[in-house]
N, CA, C and O atoms as a GROMACS GRO file, in nm:
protein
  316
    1UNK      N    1  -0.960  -1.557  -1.082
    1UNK     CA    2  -1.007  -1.446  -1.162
    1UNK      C    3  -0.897  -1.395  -1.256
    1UNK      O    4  -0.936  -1.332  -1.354
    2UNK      N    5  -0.780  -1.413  -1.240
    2UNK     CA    6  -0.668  -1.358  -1.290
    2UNK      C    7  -0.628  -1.444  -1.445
    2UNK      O    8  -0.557  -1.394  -1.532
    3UNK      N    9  -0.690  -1.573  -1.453
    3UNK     CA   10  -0.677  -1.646  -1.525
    3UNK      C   11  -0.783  -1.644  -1.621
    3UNK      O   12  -0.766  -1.675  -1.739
    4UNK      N   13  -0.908  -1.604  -1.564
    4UNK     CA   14  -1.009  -1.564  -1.653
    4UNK      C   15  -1.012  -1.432  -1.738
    4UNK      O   16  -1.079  -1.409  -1.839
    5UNK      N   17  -0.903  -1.334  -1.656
    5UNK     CA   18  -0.841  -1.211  -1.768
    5UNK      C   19  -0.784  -1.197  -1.837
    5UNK      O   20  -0.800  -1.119  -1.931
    6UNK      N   21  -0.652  -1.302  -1.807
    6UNK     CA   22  -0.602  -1.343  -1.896
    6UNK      C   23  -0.642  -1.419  -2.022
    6UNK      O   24  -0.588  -1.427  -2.133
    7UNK      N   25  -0.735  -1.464  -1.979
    7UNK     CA   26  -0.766  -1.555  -2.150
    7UNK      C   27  -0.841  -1.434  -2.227
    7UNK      O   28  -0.805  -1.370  -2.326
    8UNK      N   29  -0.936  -1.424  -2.162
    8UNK     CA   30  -1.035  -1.269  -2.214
    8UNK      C   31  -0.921  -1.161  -2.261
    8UNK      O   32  -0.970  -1.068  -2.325
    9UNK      N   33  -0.804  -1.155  -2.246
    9UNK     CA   34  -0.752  -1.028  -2.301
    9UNK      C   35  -0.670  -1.116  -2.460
    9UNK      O   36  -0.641  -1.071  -2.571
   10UNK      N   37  -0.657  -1.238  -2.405
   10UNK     CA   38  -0.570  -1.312  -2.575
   10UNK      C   39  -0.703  -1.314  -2.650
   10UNK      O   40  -0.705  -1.283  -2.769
   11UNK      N   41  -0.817  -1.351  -2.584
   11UNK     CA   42  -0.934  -1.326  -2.718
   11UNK      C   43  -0.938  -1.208  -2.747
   11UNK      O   44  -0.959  -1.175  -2.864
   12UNK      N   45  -0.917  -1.098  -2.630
   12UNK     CA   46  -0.925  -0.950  -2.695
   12UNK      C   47  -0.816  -0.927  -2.817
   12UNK      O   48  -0.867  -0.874  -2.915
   13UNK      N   49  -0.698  -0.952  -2.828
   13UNK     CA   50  -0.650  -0.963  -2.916
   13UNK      C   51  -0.649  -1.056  -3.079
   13UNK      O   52  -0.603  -1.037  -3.192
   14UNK      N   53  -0.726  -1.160  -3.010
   14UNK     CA   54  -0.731  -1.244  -3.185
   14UNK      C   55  -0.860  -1.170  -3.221
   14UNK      O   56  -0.892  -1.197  -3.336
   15UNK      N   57  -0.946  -1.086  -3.161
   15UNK     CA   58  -1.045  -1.028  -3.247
   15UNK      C   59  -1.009  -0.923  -3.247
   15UNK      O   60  -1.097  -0.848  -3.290
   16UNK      N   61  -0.892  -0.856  -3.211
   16UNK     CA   62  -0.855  -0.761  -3.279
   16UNK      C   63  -0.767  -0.776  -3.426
   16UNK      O   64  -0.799  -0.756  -3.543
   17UNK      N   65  -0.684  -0.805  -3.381
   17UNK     CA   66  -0.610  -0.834  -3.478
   17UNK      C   67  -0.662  -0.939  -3.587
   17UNK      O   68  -0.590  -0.936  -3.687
   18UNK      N   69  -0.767  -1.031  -3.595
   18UNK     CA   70  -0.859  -1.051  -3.670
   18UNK      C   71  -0.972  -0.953  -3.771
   18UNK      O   72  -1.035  -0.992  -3.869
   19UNK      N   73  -0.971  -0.844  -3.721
   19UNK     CA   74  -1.048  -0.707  -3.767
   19UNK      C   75  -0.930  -0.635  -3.843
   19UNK      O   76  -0.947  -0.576  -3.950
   20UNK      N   77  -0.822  -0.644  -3.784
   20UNK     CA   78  -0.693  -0.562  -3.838
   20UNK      C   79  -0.656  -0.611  -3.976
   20UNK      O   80  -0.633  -0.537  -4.071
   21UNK      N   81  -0.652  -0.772  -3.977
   21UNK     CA   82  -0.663  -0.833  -4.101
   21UNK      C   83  -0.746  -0.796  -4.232
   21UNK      O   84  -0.720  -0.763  -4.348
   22UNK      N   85  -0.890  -0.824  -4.133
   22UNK     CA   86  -0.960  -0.812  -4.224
   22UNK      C   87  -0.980  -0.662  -4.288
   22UNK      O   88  -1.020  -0.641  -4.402
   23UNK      N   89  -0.950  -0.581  -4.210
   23UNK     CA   90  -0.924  -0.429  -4.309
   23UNK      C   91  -0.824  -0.418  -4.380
   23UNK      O   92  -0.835  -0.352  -4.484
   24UNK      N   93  -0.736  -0.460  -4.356
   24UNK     CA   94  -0.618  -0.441  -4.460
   24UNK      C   95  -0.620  -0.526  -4.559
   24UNK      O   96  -0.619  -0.470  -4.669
   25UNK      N   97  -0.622  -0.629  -4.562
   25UNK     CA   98  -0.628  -0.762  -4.637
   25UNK      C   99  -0.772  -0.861  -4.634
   25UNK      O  100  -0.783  -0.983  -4.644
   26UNK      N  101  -0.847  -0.785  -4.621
   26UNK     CA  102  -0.998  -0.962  -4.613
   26UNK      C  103  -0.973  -1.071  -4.578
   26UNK      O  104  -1.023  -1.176  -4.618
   27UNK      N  105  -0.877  -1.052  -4.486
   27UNK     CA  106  -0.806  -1.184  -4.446
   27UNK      C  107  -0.929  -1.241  -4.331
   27UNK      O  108  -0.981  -1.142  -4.280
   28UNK      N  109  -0.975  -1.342  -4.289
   28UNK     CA  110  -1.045  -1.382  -4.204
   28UNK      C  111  -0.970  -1.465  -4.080
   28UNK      O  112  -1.021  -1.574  -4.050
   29UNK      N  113  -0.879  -1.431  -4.024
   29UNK     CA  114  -0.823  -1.545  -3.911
   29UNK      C  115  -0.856  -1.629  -3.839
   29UNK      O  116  -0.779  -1.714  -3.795
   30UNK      N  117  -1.021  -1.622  -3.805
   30UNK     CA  118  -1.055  -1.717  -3.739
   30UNK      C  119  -1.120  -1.841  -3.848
   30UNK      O  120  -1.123  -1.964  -3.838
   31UNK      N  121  -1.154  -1.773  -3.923
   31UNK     CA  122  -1.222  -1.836  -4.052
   31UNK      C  123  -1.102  -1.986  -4.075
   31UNK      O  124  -1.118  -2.107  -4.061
   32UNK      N  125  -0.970  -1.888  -4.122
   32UNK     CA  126  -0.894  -2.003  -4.179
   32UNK      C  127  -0.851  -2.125  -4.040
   32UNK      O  128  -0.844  -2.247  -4.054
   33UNK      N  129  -0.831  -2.059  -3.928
   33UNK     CA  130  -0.796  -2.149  -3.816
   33UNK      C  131  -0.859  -2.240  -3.808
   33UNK      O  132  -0.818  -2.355  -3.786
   34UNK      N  133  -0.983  -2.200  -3.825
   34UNK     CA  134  -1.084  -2.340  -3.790
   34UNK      C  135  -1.198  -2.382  -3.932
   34UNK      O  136  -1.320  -2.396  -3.924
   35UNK      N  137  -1.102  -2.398  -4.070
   35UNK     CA  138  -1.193  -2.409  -4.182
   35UNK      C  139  -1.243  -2.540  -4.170
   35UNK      O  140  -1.176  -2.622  -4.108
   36UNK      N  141  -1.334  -2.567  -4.212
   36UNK     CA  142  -1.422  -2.658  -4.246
   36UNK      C  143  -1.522  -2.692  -4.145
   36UNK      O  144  -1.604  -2.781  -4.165
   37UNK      N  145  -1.514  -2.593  -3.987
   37UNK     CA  146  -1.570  -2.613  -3.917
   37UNK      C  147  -1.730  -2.587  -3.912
   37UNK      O  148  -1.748  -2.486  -3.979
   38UNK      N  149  -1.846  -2.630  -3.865
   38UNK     CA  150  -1.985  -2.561  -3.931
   38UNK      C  151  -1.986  -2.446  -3.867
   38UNK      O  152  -1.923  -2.404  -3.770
   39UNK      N  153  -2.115  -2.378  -3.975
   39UNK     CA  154  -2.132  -2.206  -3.921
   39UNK      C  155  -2.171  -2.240  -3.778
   39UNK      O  156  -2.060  -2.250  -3.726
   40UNK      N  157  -2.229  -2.256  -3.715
   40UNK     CA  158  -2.282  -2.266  -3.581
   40UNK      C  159  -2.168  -2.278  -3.500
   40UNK      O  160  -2.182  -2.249  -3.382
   41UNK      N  161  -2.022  -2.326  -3.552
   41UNK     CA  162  -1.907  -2.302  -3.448
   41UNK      C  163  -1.889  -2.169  -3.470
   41UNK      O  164  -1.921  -2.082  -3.389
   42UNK      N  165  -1.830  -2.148  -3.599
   42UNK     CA  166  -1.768  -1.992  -3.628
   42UNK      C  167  -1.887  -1.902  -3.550
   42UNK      O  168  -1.829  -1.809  -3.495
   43UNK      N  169  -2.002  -1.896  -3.530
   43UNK     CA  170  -2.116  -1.789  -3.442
   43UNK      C  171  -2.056  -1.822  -3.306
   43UNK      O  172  -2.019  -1.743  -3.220
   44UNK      N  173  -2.055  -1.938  -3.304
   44UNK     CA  174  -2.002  -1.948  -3.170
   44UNK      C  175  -1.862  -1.847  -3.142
   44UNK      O  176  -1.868  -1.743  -3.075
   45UNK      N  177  -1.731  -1.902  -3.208
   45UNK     CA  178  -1.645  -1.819  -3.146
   45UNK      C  179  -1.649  -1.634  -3.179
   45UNK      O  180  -1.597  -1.542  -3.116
   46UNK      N  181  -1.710  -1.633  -3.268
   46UNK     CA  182  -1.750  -1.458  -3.255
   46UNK      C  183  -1.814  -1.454  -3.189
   46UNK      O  184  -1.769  -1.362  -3.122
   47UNK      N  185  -1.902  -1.485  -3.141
   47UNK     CA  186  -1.983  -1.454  -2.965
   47UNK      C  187  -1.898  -1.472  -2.861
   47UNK      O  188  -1.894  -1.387  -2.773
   48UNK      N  189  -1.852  -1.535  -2.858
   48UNK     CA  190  -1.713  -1.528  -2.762
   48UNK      C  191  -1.620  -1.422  -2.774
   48UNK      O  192  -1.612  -1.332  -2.690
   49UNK      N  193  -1.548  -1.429  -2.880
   49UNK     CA  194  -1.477  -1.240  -2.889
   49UNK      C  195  -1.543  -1.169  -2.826
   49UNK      O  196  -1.505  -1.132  -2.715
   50UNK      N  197  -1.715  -1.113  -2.906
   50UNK     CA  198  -1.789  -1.085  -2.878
   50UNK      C  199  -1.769  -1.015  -2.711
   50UNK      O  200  -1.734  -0.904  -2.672
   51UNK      N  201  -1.807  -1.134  -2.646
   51UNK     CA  202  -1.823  -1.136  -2.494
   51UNK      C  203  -1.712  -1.092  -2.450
   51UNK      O  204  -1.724  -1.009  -2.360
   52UNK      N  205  -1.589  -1.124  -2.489
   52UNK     CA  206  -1.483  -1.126  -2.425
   52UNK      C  207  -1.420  -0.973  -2.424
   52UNK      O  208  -1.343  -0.933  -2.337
   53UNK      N  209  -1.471  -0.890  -2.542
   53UNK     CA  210  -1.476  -0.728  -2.539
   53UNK      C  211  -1.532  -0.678  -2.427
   53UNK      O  212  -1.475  -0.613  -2.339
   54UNK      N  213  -1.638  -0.707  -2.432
   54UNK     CA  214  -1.720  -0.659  -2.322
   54UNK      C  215  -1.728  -0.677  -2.144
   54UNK      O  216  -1.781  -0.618  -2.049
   55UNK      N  217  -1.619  -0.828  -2.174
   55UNK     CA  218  -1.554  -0.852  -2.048
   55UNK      C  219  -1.477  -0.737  -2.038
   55UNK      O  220  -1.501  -0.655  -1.950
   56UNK      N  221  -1.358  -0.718  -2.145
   56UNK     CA  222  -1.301  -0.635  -2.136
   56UNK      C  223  -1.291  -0.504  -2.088
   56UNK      O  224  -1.184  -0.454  -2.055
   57UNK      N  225  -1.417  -0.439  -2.084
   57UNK     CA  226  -1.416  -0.321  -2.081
   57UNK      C  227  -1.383  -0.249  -1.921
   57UNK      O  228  -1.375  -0.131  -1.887
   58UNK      N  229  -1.365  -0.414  -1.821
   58UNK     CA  230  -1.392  -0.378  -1.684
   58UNK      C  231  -1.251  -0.398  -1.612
   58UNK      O  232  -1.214  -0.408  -1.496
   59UNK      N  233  -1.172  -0.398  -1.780
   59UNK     CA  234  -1.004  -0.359  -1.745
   59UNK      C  235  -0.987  -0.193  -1.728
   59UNK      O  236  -0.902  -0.150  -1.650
   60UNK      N  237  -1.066  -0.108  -1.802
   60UNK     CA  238  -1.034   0.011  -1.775
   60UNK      C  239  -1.058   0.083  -1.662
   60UNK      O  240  -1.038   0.204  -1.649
   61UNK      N  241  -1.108  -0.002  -1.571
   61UNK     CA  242  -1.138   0.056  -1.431
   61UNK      C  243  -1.032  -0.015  -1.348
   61UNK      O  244  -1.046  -0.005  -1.226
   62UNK      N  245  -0.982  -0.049  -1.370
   62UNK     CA  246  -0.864  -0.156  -1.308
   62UNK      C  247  -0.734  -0.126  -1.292
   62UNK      O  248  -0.657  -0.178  -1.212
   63UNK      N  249  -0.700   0.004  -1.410
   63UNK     CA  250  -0.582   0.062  -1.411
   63UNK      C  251  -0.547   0.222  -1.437
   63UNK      O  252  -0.526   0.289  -1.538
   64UNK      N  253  -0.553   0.252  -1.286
   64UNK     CA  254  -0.513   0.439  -1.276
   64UNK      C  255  -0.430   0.495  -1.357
   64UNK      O  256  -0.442   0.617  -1.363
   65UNK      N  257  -0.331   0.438  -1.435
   65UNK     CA  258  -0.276   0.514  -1.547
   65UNK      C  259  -0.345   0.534  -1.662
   65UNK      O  260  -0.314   0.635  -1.726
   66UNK      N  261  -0.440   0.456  -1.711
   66UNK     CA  262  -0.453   0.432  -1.815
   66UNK      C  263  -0.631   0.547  -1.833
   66UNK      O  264  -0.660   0.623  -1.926
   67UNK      N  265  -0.710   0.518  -1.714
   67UNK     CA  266  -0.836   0.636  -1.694
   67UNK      C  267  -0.852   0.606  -1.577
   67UNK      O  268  -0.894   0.501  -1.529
   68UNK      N  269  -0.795   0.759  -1.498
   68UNK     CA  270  -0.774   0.824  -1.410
   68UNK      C  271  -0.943   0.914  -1.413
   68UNK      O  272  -1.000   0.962  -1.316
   69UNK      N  273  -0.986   0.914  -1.547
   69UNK     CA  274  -1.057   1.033  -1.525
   69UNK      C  275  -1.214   0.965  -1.529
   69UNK      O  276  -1.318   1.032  -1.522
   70UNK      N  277  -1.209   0.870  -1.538
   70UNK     CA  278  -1.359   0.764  -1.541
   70UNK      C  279  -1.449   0.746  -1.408
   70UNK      O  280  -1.400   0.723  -1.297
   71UNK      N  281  -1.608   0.762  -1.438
   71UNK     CA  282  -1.640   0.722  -1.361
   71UNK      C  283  -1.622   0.626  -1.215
   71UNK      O  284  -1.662   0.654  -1.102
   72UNK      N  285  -1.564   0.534  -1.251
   72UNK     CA  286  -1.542   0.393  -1.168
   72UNK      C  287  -1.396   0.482  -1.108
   72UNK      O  288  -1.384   0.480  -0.986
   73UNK      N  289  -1.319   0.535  -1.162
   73UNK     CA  290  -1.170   0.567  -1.070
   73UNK      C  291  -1.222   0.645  -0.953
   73UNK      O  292  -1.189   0.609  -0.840
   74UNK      N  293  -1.334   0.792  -0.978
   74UNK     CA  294  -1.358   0.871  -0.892
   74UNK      C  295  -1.444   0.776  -0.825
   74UNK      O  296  -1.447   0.858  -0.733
   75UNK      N  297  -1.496   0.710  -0.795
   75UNK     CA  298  -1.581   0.618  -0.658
   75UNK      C  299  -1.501   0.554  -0.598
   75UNK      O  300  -1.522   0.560  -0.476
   76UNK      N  301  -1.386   0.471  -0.637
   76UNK     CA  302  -1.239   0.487  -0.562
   76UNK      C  303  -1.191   0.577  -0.477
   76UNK      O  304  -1.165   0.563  -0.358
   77UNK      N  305  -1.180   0.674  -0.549
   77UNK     CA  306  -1.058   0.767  -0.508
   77UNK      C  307  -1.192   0.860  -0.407
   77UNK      O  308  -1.138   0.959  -0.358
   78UNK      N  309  -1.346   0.853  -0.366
   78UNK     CA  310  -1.401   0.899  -0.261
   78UNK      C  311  -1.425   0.798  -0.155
   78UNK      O  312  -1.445   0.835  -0.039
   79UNK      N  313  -1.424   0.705  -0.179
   79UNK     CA  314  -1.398   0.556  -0.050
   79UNK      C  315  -1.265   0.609   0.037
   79UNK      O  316  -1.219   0.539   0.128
   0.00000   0.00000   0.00000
């Protein structure tokens, strides 16, 4: 499982910092990484970011410094 967070948090980052690009500059990062590839890949790996956010989100229950004050901490902290 630890290895599956790990990858999910480096995709959390190339679609971030892919968005970061593209606001500052229209830069597309995944675009140029994989040019000439067909649209049906590029859908593909934005569904993957995609997913991989939403994996994400089940890091914030994972770490008491970060929200202490979340749902998921207090069902913890009454166990």
């Amino acid at each position: 499982m630890k290895a599956i967070n790990f990858i999910v948090l480096i995709l959390i980052l190339v679609g971030a910092i892919n968005w970061g690009l593209w606001g500052v500059g229209r830069f597309d990062l995944v675009t140029w990484l994989f040019a000439g590839m067909p649209e049906w890949f590029f859908r593909l790996i934005y569904t993957i970011l995609g997913l991989s956010g939403v994996w994400g989100l089940t890091f914030l229950c994972k770490c008491k410094a970060i929200c202490c004050c979340g749902p998921c901490c207090k069902k913890k902290e009454e166990k």
